[in-house]
MDTraj code that builds the backbone (N, CA, C; nanometers):
import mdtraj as md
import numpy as np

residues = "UNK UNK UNK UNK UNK UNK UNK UNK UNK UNK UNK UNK UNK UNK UNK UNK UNK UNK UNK UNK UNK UNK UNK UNK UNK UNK UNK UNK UNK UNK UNK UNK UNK UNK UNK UNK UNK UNK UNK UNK UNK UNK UNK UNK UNK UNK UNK UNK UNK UNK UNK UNK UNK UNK UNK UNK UNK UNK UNK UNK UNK UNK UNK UNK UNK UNK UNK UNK UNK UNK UNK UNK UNK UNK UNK UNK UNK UNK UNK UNK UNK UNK UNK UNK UNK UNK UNK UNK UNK UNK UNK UNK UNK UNK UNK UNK UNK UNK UNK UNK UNK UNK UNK UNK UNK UNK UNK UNK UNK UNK UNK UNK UNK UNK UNK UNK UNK UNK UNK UNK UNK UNK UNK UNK UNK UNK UNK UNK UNK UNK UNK UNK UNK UNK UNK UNK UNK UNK UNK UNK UNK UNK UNK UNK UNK UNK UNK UNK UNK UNK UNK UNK UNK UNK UNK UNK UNK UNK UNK UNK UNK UNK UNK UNK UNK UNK UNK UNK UNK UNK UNK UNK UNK UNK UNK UNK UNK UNK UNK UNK UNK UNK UNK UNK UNK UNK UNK UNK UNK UNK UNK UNK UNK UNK UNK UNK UNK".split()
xyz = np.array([
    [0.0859, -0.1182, 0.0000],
    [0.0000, 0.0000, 0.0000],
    [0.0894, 0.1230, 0.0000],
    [0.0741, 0.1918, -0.1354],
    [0.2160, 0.3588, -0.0933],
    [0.1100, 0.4335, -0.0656],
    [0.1929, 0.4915, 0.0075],
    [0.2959, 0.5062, 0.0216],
    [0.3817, 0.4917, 0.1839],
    [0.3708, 0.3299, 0.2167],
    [0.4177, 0.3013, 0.3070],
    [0.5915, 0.2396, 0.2534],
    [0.6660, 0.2412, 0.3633],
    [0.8287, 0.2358, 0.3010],
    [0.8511, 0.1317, 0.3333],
    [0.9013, 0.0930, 0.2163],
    [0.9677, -0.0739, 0.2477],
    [1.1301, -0.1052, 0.2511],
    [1.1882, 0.0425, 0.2970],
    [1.3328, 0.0797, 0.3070],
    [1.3661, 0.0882, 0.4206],
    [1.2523, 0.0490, 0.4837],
    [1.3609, 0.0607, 0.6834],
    [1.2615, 0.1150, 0.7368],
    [1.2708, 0.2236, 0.8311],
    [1.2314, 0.2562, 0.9400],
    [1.1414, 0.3992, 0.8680],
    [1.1251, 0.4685, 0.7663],
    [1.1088, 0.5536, 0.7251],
    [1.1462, 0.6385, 0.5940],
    [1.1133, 0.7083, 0.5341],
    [1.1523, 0.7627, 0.3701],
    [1.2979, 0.8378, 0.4163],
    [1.3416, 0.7835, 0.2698],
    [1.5023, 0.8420, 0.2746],
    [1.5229, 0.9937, 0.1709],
    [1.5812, 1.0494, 0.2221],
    [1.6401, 1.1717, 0.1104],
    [1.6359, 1.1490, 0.0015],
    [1.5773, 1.2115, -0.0960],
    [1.6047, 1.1847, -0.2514],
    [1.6462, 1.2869, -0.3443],
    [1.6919, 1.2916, -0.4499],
    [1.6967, 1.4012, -0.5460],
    [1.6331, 1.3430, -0.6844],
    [1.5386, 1.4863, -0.6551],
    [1.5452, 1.4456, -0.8181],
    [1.5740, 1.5367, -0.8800],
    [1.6194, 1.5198, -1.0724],
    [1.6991, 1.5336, -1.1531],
    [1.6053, 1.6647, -1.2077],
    [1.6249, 1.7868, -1.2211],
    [1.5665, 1.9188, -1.3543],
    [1.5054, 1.8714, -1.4904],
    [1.4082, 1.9165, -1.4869],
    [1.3274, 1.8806, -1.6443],
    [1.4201, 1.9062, -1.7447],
    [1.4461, 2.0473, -1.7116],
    [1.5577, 2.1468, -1.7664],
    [1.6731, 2.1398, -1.7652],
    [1.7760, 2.1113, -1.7297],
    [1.8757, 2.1427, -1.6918],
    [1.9676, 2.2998, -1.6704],
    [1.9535, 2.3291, -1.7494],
    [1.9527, 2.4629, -1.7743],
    [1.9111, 2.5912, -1.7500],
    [1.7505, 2.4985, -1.6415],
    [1.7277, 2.6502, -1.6198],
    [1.6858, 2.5726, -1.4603],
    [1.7618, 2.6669, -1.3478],
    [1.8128, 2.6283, -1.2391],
    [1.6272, 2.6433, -1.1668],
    [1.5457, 2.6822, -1.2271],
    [1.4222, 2.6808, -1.1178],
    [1.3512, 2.5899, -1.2395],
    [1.3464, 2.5056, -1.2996],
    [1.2564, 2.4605, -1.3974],
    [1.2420, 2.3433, -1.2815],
    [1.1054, 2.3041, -1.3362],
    [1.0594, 2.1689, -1.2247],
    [1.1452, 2.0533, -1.2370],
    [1.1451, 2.0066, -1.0704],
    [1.1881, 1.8828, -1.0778],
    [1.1151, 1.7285, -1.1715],
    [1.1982, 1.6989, -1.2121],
    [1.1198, 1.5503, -1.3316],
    [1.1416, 1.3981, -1.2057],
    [1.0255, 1.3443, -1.1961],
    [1.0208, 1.2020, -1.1395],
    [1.0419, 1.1302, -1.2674],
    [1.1501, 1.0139, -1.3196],
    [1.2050, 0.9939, -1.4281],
    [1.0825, 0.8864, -1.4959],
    [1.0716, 0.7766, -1.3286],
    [0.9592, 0.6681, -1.3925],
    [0.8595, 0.6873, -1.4543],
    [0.7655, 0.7853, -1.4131],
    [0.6623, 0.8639, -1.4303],
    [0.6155, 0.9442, -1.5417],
    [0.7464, 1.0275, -1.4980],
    [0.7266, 1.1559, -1.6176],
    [0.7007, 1.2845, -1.5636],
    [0.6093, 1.2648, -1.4122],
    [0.6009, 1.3945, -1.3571],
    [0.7080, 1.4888, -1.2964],
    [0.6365, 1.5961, -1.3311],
    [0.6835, 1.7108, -1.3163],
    [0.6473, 1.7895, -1.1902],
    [0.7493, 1.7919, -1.0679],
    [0.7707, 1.8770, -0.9528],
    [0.7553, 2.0236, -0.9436],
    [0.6546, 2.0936, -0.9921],
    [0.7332, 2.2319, -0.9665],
    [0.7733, 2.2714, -0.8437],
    [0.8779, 2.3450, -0.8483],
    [0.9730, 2.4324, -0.6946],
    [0.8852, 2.4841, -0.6276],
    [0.7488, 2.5394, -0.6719],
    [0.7136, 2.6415, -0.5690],
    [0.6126, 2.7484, -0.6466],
    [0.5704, 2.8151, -0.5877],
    [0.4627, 2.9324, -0.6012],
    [0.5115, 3.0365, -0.4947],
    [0.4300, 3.1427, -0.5152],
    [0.4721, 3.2717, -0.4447],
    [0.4181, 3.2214, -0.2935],
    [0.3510, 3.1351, -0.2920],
    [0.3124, 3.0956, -0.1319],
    [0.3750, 2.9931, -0.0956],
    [0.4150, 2.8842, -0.1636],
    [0.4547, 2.7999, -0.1432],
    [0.6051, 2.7401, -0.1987],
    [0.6983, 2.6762, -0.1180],
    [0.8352, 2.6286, -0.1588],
    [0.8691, 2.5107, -0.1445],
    [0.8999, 2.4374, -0.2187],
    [0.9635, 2.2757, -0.2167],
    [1.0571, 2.2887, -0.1156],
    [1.0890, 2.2301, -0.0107],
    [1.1694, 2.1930, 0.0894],
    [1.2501, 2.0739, 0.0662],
    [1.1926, 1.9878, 0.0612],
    [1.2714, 1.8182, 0.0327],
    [1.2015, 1.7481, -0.0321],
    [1.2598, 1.6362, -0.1288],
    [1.2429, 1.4896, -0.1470],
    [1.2775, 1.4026, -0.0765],
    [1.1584, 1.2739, -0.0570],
    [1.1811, 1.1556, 0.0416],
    [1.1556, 1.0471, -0.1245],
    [1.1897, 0.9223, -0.1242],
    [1.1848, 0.8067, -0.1472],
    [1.1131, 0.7143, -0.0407],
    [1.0351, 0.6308, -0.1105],
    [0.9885, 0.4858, -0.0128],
    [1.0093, 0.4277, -0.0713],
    [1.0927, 0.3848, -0.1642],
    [1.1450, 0.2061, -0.1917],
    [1.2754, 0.2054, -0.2544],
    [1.3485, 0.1667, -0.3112],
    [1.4347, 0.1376, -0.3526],
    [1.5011, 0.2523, -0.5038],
    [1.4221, 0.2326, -0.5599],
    [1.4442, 0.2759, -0.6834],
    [1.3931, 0.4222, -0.7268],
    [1.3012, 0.4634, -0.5764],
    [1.2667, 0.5583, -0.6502],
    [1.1520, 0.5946, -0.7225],
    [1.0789, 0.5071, -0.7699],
    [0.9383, 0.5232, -0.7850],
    [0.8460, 0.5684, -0.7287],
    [0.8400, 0.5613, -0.6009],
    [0.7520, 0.6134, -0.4715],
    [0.8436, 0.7144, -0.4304],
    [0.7465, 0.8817, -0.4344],
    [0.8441, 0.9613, -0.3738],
    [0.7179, 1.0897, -0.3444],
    [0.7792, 1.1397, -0.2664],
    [0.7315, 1.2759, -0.2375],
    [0.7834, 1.4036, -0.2401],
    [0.7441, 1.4879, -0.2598],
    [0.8211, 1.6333, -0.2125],
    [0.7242, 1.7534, -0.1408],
    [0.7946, 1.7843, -0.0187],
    [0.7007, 1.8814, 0.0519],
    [0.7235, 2.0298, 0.0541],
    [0.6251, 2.0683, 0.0807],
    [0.6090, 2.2034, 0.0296],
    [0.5384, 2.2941, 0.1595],
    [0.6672, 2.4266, 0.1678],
    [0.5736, 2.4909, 0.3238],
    [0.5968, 2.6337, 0.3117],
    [0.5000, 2.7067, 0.3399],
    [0.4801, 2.8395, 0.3570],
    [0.5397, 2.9003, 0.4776],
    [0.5991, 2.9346, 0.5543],
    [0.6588, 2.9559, 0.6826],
    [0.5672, 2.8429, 0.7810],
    [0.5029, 2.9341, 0.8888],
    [0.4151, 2.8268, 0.9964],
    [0.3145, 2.8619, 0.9350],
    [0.2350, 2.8858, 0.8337],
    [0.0611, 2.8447, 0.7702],
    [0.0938, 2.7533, 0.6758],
    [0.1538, 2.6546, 0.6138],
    [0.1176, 2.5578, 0.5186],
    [0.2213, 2.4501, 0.5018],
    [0.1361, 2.3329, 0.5055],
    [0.2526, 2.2214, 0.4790],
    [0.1933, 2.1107, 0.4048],
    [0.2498, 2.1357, 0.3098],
    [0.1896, 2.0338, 0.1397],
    [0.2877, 1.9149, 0.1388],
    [0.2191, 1.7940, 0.1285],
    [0.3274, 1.7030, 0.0815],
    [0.2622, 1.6633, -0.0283],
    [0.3160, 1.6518, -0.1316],
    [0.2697, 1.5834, -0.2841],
    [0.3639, 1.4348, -0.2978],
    [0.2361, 1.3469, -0.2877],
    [0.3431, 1.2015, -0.2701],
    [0.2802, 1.1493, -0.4580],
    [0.3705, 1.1059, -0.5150],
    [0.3721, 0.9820, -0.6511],
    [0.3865, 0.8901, -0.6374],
    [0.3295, 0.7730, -0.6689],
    [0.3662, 0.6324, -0.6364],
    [0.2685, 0.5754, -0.7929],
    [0.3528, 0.4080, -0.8137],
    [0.2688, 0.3433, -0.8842],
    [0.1431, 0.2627, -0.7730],
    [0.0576, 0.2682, -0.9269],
    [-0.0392, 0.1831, -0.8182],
    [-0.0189, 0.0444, -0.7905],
    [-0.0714, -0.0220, -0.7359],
    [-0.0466, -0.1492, -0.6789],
    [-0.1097, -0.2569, -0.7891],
    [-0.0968, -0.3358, -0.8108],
    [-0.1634, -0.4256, -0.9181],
    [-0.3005, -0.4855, -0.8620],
    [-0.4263, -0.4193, -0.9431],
    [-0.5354, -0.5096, -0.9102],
    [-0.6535, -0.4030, -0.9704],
    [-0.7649, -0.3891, -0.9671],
    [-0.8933, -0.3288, -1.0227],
    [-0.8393, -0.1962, -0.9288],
    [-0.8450, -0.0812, -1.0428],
    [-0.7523, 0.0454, -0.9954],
    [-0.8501, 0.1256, -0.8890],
    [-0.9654, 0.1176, -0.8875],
    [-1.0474, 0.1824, -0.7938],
    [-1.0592, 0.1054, -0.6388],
    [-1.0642, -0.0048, -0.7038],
    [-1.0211, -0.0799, -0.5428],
    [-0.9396, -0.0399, -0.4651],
    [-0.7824, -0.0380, -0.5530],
    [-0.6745, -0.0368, -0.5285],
    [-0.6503, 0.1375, -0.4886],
    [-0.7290, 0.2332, -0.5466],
    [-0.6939, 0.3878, -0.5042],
    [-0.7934, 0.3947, -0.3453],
    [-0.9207, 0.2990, -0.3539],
    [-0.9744, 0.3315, -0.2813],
    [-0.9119, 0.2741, -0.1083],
    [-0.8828, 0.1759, -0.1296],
    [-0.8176, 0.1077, -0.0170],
    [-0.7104, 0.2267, 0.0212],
    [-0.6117, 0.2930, -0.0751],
    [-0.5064, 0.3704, -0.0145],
    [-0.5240, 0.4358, -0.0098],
    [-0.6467, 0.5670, -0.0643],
    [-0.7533, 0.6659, 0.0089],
    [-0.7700, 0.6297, 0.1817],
    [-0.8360, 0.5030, 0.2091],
    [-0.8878, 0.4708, 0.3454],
    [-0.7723, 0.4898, 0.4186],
    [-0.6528, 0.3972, 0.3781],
    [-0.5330, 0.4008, 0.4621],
    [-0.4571, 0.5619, 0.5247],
    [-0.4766, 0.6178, 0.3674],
    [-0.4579, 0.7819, 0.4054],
    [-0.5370, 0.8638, 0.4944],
    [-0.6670, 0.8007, 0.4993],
    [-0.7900, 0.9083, 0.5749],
    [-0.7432, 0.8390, 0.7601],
    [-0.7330, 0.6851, 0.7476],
    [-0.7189, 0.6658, 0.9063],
    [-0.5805, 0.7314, 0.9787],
    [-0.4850, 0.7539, 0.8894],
    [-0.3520, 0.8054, 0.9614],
    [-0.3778, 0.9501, 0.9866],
    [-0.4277, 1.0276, 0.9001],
    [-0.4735, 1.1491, 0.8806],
    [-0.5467, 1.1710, 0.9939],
    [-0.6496, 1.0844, 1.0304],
    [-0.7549, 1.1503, 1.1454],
    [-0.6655, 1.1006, 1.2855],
    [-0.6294, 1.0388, 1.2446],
    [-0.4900, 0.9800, 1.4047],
    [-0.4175, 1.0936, 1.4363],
    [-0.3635, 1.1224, 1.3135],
    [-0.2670, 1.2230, 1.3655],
    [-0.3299, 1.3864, 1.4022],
    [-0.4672, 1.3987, 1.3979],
    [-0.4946, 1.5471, 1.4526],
    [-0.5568, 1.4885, 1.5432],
    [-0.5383, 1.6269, 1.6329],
    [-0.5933, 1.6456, 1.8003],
    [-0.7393, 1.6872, 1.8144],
    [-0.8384, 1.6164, 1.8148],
    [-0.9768, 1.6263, 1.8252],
    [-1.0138, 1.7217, 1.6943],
    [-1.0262, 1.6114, 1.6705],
    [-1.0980, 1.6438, 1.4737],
    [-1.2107, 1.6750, 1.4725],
    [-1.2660, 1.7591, 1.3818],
    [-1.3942, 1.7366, 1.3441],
    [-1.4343, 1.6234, 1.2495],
    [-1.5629, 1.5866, 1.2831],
    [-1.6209, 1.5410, 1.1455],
    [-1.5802, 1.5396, 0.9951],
    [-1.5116, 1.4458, 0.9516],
    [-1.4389, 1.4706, 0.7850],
    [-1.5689, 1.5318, 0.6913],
    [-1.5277, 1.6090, 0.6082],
    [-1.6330, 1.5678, 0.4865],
    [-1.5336, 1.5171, 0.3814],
    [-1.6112, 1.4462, 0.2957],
    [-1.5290, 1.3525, 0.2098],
    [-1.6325, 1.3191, 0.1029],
    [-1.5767, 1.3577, -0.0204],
    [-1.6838, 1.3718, -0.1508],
    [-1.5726, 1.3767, -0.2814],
    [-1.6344, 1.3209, -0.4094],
    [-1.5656, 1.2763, -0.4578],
    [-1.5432, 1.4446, -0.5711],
    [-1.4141, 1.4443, -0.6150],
    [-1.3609, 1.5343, -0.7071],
    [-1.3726, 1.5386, -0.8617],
    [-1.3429, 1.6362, -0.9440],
    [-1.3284, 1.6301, -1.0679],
    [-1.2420, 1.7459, -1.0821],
    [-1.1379, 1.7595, -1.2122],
    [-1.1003, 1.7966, -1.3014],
    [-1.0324, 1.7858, -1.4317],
    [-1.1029, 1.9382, -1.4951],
    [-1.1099, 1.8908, -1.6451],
    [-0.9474, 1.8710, -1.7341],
    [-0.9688, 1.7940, -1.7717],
    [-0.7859, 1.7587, -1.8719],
    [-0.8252, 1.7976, -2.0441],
    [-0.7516, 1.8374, -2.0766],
    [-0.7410, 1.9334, -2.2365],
    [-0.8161, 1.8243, -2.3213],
    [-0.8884, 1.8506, -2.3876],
    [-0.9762, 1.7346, -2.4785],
    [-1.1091, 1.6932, -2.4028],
    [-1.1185, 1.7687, -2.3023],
    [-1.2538, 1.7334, -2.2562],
    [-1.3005, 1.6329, -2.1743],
    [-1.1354, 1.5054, -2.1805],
    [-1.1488, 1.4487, -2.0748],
    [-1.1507, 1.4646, -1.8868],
    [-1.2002, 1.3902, -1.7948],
    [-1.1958, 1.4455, -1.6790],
    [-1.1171, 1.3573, -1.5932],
    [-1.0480, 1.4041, -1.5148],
    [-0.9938, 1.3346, -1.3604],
    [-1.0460, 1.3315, -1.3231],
    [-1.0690, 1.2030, -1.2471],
    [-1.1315, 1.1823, -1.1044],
    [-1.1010, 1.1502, -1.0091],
    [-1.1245, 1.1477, -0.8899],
    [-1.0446, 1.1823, -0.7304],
    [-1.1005, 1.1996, -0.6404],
    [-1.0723, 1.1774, -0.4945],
    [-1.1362, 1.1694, -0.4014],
    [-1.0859, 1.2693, -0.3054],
    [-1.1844, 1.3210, -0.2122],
    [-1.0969, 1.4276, -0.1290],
    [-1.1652, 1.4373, -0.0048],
    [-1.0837, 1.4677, 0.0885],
    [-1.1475, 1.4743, 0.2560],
    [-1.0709, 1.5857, 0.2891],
    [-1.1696, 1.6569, 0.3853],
    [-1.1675, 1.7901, 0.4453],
    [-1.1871, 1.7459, 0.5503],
    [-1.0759, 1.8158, 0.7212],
    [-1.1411, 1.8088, 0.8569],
    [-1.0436, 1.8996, 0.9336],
    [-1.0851, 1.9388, 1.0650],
    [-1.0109, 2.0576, 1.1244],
    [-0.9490, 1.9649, 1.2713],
    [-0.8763, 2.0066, 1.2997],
    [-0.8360, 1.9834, 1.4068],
    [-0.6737, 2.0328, 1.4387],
    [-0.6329, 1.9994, 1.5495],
    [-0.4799, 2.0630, 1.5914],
    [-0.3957, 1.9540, 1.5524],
    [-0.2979, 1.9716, 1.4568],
    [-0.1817, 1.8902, 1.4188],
    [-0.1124, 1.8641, 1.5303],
    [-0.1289, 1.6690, 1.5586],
    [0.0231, 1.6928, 1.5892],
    [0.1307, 1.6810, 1.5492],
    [0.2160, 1.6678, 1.6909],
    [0.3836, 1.7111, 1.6899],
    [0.4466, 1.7955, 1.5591],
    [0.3159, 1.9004, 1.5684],
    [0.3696, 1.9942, 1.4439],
    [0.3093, 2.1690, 1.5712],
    [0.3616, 2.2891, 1.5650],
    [0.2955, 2.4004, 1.6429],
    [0.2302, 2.4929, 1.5723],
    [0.1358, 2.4108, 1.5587],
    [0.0286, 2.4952, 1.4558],
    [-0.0574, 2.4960, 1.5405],
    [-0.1747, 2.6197, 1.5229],
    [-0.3122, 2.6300, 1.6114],
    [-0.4123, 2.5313, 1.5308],
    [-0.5246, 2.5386, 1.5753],
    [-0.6080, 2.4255, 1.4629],
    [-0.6227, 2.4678, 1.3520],
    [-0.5975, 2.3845, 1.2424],
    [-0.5976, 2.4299, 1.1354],
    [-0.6711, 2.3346, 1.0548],
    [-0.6537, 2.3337, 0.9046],
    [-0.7516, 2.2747, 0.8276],
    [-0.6364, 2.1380, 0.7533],
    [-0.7274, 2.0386, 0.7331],
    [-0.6364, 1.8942, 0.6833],
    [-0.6550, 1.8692, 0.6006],
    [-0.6275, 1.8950, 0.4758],
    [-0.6822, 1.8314, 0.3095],
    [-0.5871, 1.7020, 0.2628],
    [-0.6706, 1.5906, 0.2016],
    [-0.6346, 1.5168, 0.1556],
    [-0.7277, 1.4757, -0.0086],
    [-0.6550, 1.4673, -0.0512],
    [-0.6797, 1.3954, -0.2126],
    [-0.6246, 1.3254, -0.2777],
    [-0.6482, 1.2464, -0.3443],
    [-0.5986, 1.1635, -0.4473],
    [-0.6491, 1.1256, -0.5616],
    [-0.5691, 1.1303, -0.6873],
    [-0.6177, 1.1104, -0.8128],
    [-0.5258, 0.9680, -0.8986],
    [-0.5295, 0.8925, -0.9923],
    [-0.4984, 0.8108, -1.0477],
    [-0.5130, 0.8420, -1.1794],
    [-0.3940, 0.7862, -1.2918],
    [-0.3945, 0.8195, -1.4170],
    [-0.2804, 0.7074, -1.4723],
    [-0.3386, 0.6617, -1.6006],
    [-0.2095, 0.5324, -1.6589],
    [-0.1067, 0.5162, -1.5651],
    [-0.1653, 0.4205, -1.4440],
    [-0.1009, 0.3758, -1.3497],
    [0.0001, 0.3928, -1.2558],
    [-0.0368, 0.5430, -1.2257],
    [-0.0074, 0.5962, -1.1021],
    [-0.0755, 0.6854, -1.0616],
    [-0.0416, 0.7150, -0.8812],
    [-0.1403, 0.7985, -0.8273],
    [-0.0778, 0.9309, -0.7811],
    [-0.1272, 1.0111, -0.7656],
    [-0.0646, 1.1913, -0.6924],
    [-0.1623, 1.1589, -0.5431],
    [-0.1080, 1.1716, -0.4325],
    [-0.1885, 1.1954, -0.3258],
    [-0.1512, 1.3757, -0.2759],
    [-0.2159, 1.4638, -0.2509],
    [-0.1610, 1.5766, -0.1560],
    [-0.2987, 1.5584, -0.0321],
    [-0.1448, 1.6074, 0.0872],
    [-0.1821, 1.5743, 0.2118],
    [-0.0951, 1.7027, 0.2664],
    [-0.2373, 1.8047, 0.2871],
    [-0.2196, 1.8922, 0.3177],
    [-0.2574, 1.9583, 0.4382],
    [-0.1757, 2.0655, 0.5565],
    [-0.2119, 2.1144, 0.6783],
    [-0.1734, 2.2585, 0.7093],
    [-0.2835, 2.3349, 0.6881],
    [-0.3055, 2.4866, 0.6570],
    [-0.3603, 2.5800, 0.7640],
    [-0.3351, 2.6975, 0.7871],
    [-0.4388, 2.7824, 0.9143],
    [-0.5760, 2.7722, 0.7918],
    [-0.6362, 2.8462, 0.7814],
    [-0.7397, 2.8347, 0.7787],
    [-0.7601, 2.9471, 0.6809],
    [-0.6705, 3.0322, 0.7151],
    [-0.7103, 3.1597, 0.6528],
    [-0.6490, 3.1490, 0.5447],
    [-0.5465, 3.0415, 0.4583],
    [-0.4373, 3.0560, 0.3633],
    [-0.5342, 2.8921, 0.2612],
    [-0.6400, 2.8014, 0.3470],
    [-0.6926, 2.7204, 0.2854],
    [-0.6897, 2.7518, 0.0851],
    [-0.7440, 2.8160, 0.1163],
    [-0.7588, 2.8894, -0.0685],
    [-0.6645, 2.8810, -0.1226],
    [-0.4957, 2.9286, -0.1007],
    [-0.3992, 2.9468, -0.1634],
    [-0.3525, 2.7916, -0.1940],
    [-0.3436, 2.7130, -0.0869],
    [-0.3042, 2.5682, -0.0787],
    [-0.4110, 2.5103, -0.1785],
    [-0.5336, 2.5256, -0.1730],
    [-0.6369, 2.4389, -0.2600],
    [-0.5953, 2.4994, -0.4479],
    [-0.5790, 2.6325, -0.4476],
    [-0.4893, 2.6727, -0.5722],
    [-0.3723, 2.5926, -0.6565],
    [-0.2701, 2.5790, -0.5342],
    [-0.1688, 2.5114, -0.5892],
    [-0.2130, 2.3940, -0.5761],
    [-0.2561, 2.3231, -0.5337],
    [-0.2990, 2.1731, -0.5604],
    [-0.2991, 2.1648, -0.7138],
    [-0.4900, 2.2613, -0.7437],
    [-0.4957, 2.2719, -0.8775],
    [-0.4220, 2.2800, -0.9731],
    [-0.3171, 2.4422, -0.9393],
    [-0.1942, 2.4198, -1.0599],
    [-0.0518, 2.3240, -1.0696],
    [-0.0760, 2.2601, -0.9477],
    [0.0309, 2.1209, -0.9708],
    [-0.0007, 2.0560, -1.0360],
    [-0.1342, 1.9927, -1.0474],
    [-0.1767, 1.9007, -1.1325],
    [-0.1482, 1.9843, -1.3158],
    [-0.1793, 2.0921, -1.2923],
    [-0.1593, 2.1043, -1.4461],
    [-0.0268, 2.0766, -1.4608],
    [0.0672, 2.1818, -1.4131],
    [0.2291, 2.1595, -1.4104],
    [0.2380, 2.0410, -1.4126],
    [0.1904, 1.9289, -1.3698],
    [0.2631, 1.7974, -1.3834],
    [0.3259, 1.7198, -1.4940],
    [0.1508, 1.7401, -1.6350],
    [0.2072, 1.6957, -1.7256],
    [0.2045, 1.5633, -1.7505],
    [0.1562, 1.5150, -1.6019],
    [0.1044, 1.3453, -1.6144],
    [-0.0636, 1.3315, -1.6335],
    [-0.0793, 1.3688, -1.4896],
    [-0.2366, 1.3854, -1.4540],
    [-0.3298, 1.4651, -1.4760],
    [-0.2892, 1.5835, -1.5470],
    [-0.3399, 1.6570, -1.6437],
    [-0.3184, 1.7054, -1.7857],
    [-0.1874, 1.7508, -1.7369],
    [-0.1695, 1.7705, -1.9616],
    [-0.0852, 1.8853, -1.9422],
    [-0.0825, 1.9433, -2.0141],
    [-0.0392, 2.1095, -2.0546],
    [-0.1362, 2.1823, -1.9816],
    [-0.1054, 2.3333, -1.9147],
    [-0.2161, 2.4151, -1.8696],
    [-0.2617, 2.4714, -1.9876],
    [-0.4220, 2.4773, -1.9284],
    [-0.4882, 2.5143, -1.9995],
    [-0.4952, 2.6404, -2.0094],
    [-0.6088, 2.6730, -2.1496],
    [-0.5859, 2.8348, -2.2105],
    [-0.6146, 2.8830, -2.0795],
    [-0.5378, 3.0279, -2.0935],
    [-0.5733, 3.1167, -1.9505],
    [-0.5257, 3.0841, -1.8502],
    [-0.4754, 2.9339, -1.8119],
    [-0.4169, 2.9224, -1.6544],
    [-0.2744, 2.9926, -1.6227],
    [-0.3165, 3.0992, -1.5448],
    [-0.1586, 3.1653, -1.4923],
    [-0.0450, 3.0168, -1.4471],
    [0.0661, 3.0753, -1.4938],
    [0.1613, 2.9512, -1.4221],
    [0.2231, 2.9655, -1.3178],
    [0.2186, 2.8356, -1.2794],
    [0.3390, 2.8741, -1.1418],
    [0.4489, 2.8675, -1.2106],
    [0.5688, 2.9037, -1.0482],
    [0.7280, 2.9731, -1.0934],
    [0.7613, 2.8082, -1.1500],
    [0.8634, 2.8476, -1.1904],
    [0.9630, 2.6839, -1.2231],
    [0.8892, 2.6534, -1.3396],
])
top = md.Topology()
chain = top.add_chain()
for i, resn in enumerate(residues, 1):
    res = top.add_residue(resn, chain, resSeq=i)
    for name in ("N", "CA", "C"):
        top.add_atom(name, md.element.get_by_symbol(name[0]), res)
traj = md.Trajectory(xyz[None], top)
């Protein structure tokens, strides 16, 4: 189930390699994949890459605004078996660690997502919303977003922990990661401002 690590005790440091080379803020490239990392937005900054397995396939990179925002965007392949099963089971796994780890939660809401990909096709995805106090993080209560989407056999999860008042900016870049990616959506579409990188 990813993105649990089958490297020890926890995810290891990773790098990954410039789309670009050349141009020192162009997004980071996940090689297996194809996706595309961007560095950052005016609110938000890539901090690190982790790995969970060996090679590199399973990876994340997190993303934090001073003390209002902390994005982790995890990639992984999916697991072999009927792909909705298989997203939905590691949806559940994500929602029980998620509500563990905040300090008297509210009530999730949890309803399913869409967005549109160039040609008219759509993503689909699942997403849970709930408030509570992070722990072993010193944040006041804040807001917990989780989502996940699947596409030619892999998934994007973001697992996100925001004040409340910056929710909007974080639910933004979600959106324009997925375009930036280049996997799970495509090229941005007409009109979408870009992020940096």
């Amino acid at each position: 189930m990813s993105p649990v690590s089958p490297v020890g005790d926890g995810p290891i440091p990773h790098r990954l390699p410039l789309a670009d080379p050349a141009l020192p803020a162009s997004p980071w490239l996940h090689p297996p994949s194809g996706v595309r990392f961007v560095q950052g937005s005016e609110q938000l900054r890539a901090q690190d890459c982790s790995r969970y397995d060996h090679d590199g396939r399973n990876v994340s990179v997190r993303y934090t605004a001073s003390v209002t925002s902390i994005l982790s965007v995890y990639v992984f392949p999916l697991s072999p078996g009927p792909v909705d099963a298989v997203c939905s089971a590691n949806f559940r796994h994500s929602v029980r660690d998620m509500m563990t780890w905040l300090v008297r939660p509210s009530e999730p809401d949890e309803h399913d997502v869409a967005i549109a990909r160039p040609g008219g096709a759509v993503l689909r995805g699942r997403r849970l919303t709930a408030y509570g106090e992070p722990g072993r993080l010193a944040m006041p209560r804040s807001v917990a977003l989780l989502e996940m989407f699947a596409h030619d056999g892999w998934a994007v999860k973001f697992r996100a922990t925001c004040a409340p008042r910056v929710v909007h900016q974080v639910e933004d870049f979600m959106d324009q990661w997925l375009l930036a990616s280049r996997h799970f959506v495509g090229e941005p579409l007409p009109g979408t401002p870009p992020l940096e990188g």
